[in-house]
C-alpha positions as CSV (number, residue, x, y, z in Angstrom):
1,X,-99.3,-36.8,14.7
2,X,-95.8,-38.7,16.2
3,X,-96.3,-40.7,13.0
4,X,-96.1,-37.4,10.9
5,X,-93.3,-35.4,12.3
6,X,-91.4,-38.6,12.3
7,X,-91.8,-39.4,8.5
8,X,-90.9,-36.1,7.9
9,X,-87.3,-36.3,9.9
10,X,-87.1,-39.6,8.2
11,X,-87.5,-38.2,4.6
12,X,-86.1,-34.5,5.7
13,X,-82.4,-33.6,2.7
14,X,-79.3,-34.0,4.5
15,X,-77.6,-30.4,5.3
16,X,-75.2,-29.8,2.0
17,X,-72.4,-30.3,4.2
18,X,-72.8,-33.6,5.3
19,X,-74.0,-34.5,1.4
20,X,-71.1,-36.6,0.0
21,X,-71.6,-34.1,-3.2
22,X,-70.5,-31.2,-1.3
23,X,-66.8,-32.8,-0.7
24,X,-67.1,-33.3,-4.6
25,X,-67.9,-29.5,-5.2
26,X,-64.9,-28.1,-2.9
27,X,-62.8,-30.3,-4.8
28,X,-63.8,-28.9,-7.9
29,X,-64.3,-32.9,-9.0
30,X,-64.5,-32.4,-13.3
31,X,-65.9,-36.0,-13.1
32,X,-68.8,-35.2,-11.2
33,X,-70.2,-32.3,-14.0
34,X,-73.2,-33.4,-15.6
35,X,-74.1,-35.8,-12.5
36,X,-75.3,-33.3,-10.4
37,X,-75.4,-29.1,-10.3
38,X,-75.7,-26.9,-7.2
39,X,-77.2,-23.1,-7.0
40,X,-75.8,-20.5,-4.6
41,X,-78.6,-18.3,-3.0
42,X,-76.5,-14.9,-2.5
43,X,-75.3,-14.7,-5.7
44,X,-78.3,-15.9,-7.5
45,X,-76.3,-18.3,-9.9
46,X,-76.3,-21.8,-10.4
47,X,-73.2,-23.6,-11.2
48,X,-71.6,-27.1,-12.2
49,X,-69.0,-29.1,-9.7
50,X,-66.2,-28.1,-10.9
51,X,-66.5,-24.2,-11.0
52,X,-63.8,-22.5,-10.4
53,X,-65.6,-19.8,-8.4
54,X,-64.6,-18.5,-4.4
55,X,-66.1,-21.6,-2.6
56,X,-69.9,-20.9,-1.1
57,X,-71.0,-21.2,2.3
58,X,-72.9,-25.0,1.7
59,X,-75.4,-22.6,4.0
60,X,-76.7,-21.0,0.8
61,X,-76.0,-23.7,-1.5
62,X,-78.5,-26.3,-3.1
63,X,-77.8,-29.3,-4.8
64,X,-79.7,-30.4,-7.7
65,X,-80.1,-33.6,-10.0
66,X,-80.9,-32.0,-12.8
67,X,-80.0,-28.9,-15.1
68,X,-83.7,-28.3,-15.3
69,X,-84.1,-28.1,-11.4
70,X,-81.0,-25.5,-11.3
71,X,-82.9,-23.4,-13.9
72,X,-86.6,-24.3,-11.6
73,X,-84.5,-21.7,-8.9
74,X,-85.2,-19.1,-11.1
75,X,-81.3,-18.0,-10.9
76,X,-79.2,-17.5,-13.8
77,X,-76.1,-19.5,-15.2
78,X,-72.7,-18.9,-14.1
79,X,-70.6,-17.1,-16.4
80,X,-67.6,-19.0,-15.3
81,X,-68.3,-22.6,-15.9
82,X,-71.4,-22.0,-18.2
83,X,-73.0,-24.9,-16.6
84,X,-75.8,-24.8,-19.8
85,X,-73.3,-25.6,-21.9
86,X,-70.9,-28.2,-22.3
87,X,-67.8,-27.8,-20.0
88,X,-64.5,-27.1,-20.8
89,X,-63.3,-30.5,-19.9
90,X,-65.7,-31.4,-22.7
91,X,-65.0,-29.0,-25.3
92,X,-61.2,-29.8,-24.8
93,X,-61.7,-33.3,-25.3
94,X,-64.3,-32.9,-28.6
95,X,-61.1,-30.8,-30.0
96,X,-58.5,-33.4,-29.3
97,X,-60.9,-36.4,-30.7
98,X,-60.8,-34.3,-33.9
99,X,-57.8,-33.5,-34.0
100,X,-57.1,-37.7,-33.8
101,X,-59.4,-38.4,-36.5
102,X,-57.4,-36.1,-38.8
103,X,-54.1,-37.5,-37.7
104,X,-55.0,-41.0,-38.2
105,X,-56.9,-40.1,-42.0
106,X,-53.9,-38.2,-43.2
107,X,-51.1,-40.1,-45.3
108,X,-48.6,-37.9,-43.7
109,X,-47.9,-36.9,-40.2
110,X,-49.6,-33.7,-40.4
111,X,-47.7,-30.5,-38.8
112,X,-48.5,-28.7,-35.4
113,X,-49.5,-25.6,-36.8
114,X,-51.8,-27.4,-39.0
115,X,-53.8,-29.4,-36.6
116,X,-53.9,-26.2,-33.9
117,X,-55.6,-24.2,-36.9
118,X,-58.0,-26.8,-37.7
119,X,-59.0,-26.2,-34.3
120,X,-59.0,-22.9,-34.2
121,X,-56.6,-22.4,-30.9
122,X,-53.1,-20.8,-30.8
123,X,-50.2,-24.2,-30.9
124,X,-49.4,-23.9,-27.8
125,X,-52.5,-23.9,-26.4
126,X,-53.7,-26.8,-29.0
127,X,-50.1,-29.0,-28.1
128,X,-50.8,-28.5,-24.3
129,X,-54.7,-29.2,-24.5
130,X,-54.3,-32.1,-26.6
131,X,-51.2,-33.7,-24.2
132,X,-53.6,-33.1,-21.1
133,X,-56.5,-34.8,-22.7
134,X,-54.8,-37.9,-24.6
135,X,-51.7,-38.1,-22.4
136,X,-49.2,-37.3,-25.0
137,X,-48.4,-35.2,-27.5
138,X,-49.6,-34.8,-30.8
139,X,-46.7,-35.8,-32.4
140,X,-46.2,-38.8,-30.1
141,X,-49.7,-39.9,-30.6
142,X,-48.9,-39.7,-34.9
143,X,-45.9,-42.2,-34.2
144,X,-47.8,-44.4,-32.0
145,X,-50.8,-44.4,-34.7
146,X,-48.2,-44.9,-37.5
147,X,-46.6,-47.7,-35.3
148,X,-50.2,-49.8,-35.1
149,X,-50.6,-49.5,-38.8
150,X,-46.8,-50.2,-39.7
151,X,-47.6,-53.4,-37.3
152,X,-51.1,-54.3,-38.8
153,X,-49.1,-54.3,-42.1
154,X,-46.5,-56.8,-41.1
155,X,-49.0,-59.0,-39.2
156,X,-51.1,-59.0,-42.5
157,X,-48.1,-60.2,-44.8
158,X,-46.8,-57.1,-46.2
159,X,-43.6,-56.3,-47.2
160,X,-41.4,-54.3,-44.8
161,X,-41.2,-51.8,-47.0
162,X,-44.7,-51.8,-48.1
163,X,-45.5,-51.5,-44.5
164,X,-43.2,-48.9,-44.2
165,X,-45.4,-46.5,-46.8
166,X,-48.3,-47.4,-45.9
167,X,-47.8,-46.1,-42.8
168,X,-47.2,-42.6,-43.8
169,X,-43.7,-42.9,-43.5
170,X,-41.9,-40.8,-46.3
171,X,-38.8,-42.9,-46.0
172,X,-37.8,-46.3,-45.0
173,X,-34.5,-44.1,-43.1
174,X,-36.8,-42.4,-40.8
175,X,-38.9,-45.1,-40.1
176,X,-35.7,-47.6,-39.5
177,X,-34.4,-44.9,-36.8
178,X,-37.2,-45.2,-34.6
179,X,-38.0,-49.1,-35.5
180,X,-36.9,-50.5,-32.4
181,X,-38.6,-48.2,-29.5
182,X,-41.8,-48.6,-32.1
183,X,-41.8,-52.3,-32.7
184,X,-39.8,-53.8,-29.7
185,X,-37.4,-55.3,-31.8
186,X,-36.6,-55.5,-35.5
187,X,-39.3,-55.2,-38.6
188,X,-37.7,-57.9,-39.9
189,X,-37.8,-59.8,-36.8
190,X,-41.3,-58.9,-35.8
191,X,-42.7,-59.8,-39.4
192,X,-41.7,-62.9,-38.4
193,X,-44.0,-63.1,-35.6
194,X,-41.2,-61.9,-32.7
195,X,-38.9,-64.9,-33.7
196,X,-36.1,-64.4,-31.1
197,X,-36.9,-62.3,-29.1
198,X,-36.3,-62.7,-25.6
199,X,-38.3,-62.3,-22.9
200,X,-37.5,-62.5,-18.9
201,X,-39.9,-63.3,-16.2
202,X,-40.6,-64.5,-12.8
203,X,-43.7,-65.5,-10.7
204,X,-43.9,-64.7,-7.7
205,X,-46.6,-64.8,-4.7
206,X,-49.4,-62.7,-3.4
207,X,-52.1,-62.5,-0.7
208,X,-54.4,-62.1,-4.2
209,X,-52.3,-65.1,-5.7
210,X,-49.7,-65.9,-8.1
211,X,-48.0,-63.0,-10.2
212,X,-45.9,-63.6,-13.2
213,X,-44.2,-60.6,-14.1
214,X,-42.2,-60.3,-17.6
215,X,-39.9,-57.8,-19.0
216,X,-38.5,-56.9,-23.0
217,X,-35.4,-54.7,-23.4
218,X,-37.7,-51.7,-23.3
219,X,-39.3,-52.4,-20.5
220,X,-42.3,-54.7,-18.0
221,X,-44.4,-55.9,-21.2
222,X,-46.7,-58.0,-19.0
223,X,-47.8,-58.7,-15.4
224,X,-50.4,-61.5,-15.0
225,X,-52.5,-62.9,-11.5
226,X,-54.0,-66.3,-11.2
227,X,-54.3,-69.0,-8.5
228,X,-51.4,-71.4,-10.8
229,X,-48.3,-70.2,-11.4
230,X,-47.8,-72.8,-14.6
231,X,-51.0,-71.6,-15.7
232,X,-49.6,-67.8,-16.5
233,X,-46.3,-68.9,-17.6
234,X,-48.5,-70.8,-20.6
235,X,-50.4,-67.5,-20.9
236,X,-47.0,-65.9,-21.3
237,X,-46.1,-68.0,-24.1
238,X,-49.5,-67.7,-25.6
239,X,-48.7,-64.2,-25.7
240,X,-45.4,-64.1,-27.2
241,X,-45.6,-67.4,-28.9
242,X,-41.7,-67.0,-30.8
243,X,-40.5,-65.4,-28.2
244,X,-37.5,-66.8,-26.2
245,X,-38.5,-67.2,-22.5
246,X,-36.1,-66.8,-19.6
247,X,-36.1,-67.0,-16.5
248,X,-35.3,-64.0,-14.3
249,X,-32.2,-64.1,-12.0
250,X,-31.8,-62.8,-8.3
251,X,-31.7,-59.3,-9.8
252,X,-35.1,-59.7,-11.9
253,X,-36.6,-61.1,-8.9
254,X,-35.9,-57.9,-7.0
255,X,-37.9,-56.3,-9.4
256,X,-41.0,-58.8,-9.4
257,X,-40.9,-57.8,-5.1
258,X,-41.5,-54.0,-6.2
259,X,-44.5,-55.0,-8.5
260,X,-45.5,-57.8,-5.4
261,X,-45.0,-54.9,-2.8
262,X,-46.7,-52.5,-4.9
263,X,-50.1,-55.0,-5.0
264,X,-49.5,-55.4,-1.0
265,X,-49.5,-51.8,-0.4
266,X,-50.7,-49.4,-3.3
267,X,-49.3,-46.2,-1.3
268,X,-45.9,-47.3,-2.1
269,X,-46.2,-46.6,-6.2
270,X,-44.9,-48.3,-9.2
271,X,-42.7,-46.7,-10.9
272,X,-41.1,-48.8,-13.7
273,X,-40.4,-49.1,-17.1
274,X,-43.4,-50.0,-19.4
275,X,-43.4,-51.8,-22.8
276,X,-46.9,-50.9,-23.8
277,X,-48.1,-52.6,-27.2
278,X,-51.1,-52.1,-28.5
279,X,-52.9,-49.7,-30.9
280,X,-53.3,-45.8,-30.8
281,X,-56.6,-45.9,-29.0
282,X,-55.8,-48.8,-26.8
283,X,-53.1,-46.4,-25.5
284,X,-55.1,-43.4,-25.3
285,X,-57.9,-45.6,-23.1
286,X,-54.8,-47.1,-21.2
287,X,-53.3,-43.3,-20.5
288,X,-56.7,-42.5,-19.0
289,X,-56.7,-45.4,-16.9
290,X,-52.8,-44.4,-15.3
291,X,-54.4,-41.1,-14.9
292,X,-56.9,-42.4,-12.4
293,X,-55.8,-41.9,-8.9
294,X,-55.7,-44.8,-6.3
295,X,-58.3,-45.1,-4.3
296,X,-61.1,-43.9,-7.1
297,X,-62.8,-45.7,-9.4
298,X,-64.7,-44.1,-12.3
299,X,-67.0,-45.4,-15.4
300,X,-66.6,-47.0,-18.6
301,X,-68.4,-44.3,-20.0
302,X,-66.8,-41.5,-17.9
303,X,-63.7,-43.1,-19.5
304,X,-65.1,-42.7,-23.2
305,X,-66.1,-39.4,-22.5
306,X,-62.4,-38.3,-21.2
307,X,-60.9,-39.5,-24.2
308,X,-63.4,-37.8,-26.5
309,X,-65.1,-40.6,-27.8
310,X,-68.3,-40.9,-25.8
311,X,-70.1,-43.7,-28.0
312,X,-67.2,-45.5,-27.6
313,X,-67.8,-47.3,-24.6
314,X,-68.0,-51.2,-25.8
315,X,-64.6,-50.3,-27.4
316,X,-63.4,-49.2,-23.7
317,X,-63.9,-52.1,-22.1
318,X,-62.6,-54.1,-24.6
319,X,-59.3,-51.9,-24.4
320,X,-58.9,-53.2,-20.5
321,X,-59.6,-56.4,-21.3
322,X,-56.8,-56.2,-23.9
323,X,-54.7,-55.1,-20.7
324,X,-51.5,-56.9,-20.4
325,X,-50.6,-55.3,-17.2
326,X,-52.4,-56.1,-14.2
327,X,-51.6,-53.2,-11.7
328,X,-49.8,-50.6,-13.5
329,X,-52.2,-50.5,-15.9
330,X,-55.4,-50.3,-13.4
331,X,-58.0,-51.5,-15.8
332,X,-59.4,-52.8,-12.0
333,X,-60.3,-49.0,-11.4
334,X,-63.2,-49.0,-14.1
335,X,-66.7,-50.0,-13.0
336,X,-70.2,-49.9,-14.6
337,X,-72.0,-46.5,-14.2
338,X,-74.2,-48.4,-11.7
339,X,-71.2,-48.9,-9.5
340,X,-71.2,-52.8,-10.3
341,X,-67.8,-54.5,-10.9
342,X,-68.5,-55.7,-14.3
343,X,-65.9,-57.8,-16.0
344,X,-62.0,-58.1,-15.0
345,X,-59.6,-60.5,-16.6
346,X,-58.1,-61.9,-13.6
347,X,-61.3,-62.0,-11.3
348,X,-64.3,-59.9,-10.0
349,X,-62.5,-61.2,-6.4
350,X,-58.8,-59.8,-7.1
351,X,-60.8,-56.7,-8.7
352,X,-62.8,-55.7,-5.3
353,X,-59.6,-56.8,-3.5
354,X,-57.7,-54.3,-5.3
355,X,-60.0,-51.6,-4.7
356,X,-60.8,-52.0,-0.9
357,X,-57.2,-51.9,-0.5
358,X,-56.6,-48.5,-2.2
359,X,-59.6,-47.4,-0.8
360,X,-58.3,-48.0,3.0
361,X,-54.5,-47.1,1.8
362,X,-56.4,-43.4,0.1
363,X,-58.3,-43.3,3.6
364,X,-55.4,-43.5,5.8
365,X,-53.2,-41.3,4.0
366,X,-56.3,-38.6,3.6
367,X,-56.4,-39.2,8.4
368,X,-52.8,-38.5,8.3
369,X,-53.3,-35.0,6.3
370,X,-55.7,-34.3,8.4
C-alpha cells in the first residue's frame, strides 16, 4: 500500500502555478502557441498562450499538450485568440511572406496601396503589420531586395548599367542616389570586387577569446572570436579580399572595448552602427534574430515560422552561419527544437558561454524587479 500512495505523489501533475508553462501564459508568450494550450474551468473555454483575455486563476486552469486534449474538455474555443485556428501571429506573417514574394517577382517596386490590397488589409494596417513581422518596411525591404540583385549582377559580370535594370531600377539617376548606403561603396568600385576600399579593425581580448572587430564608413561590418588573433585578421581579409585593411587607432579601440564590454556583460547593450550585407532574406532572418531578447533562446524553425517561411528552416541556419557579426547579430540565440546547441561558427563552447551568461545577467535583472 506505502508503495502505491507513493507512486502516485511521485507521478501526481505539478499545480499550474508552479508549471514553468504558466509563467509562459501570464506573459502572453506568442512563441509558446502551438506548443501547448490551457482550458479555464469557469468560463468553459479553452485558449492558446498568448490570449489576450483577463488572466485566470491557474486554480481553474488546465494545461494541455495537444489541441485535441483542449477539445477532450468538452469546452468550446475562445473567441478571442481562436485557438483552432491559426493565430494572429501566424496569419500576419503568411500575409507579409506574400507580400515578399510579390515584391521580389515584380520588375518594378510595386506601390503601398498595391501590395495592402493584394492583401486585403487597409495600408496602414498592411505597412505596420508587414514592419512588425520582417523588421522594416515594405519599401525598405524592395531596396534591400533590389540591392542583392543589383549586387548578384555585378558579382556575375554585368555591366553597371545592365545591373542597374535588371534590378528594377527605372533609372540609373535613382539608383546612383542611393548607390553608396546600398553597396557600401561605389558600383564601379564594387564590380571590381571592393578594390579600395578601406576597412578599419582591431582585436582585442576576451574571457571567450580573441575578438577582431572591423568597421566600413557605414558602419561595424564584422566582429569575429577565435583563440588566435592572426587567425581572424586572415579571415578578415578572406572576407574582403581588395579591401584596404587598417588598423584602428586609440579612438577605434575605444569602440572594440564597447563590443568587448558588451560580450563581458550582455545587460550593458550594443548599440552601434551596423554595415549589414547580405541578401533580402538573410536580413529578414538576421532582423528576427536582433529581435530576440537576451537571455532567451528560440528555434530554427520558430525562426522560419516568424519570418513566414516555415519550410524554410535549412535556409535559416544557413543565414546565421552566413553571420558576420558575432554578438550583435545573436545567431548564438538559435538552438534546435530539441534544445541542443546545434552548430555555431565560432564554437558550441563560446555559444553555451554566451547563453549562461545572459541567462544569469536576464536572471539578476528579473531579482532586482522583483
Amino acid at each position: 500500500m506505502f508503495i502505491t500512495l507513493a507512486k502516485n505523489l511521485k507521478s501526481a501533475p505539478l499545480p499550474v502555478a508552479d508549471d514553468p508553462r504558466w509563467a509562459r501564459i501570464v506573459a502572453r508568450d506568442k512563441s509558446a502557441d502551438g506548443e501547448f494550450w490551457y482550458s479555464v474551468a469557469t468560463t468553459g473555454v479553452y485558449c492558446r498562450p498568448s490570449c489576450p483575455s483577463r488572466r485566470a486563476n491557474p486554480k481553474n486552469v488546465q494545461l494541455h499538450d495537444t489541441l485535441d486534449q483542449a477539445r477532450a474538455t468538452g469546452f468550446r474555443p475562445c473567441l478571442r485568440c481562436n485557438p483552432d485556428g491559426p493565430s494572429l501571429e501566424a496569419g500576419n506573417a503568411a500575409m507579409v511572406a506574400a507580400a515578399c514574394r510579390r515584391i521580389e517577382q515584380s520588375e518594378e517596386e510595386p506601390a503601398l496601396a498595391e501590395l495592402a490590397d493584394a492583401a486585403g488589409r487597409s495600408t496602414g494596417y498592411f505597412h505596420r503589420i508587414f514592419k512588425a513581422v520582417a523588421g522594416l518596411t515594405p519599401k525598405d525591404y524592395a531596396a534591400a531586395h533590389r540591392a542583392a540583385r543589383v549586387r548578384q549582377g555585378l558579382e556575375d559580370g554585368a555591366s553597371v548599367t545592365t545591373a542597374i535594370y535588371d534590378a528594377g531600377f527605372n533609372s540609373s539617376g535613382r539608383f546612383y542616389e542611393k548607390s553608396t548606403g546600398m553597396l557600401g561603396m561605389t558600383p564601379t568600385r564594387y564590380r571590381a570586387g571592393g578594390t579600395d576600399e578601406e576597412i578599419r579593425f582591431a582585436v582585442g581580448e576576451t574571457s571567450l577569446g580573441a575578438i577582431l572587430v572591423a568597421s566600413s564608413q557605414k558602419g561595424v561590418a564584422s566582429i569575429l572570436l577565435g583563440d588566435d588573433p592572426d587567425a581572424l585578421v586572415r579571415d578578415l581579409q578572406d572576407r574582403f579580399p581588395r579591401a584596404r585593411l587598417i588598423g584602428g587607432d586609440r579612438d577605434y579601440e575605444a569602440l572594440v572595448a564597447r563590443v568587448v564590454g558588451f560580450v563581458e556583460a550582455p545587460a550593458l547593450g550594443l548599440d552601434l552602427p551596423l554595415d549589414v550585407r547580405g541578401t533580402a532574406f538573410q536580413q529578414r532572418v538576421w532582423q528576427a534574430l536582433r529581435d530576440i531578447p537576451a537571455g532567451r533562446t528560440v528555434s530554427y524553425a520558430e525562426i522560419a515560422r516568424r519570418i513566414g517561411a516555415p519550410k524554410a528552416t535549412r535556409a535559416i541556419a544557413a543565414a546565421c552561419a552566413a553571420n558576420n557579426l558575432a554578438v550583435a547579430i545573436p545567431c548564438h540565440r538559435v538552438i534546435r527544437k530539441d534544445g541542443a546547441l546545434s552548430g555555431y561558427a565560432w564554437g558550441a563552447e563560446r555559444k553555451r558561454a554566451l547563453l549562461d551568461r545572459e541567462a544569469a545577467s536576464d536572471n539578476a535583472n528579473r531579482s532586482m524587479r522583483a
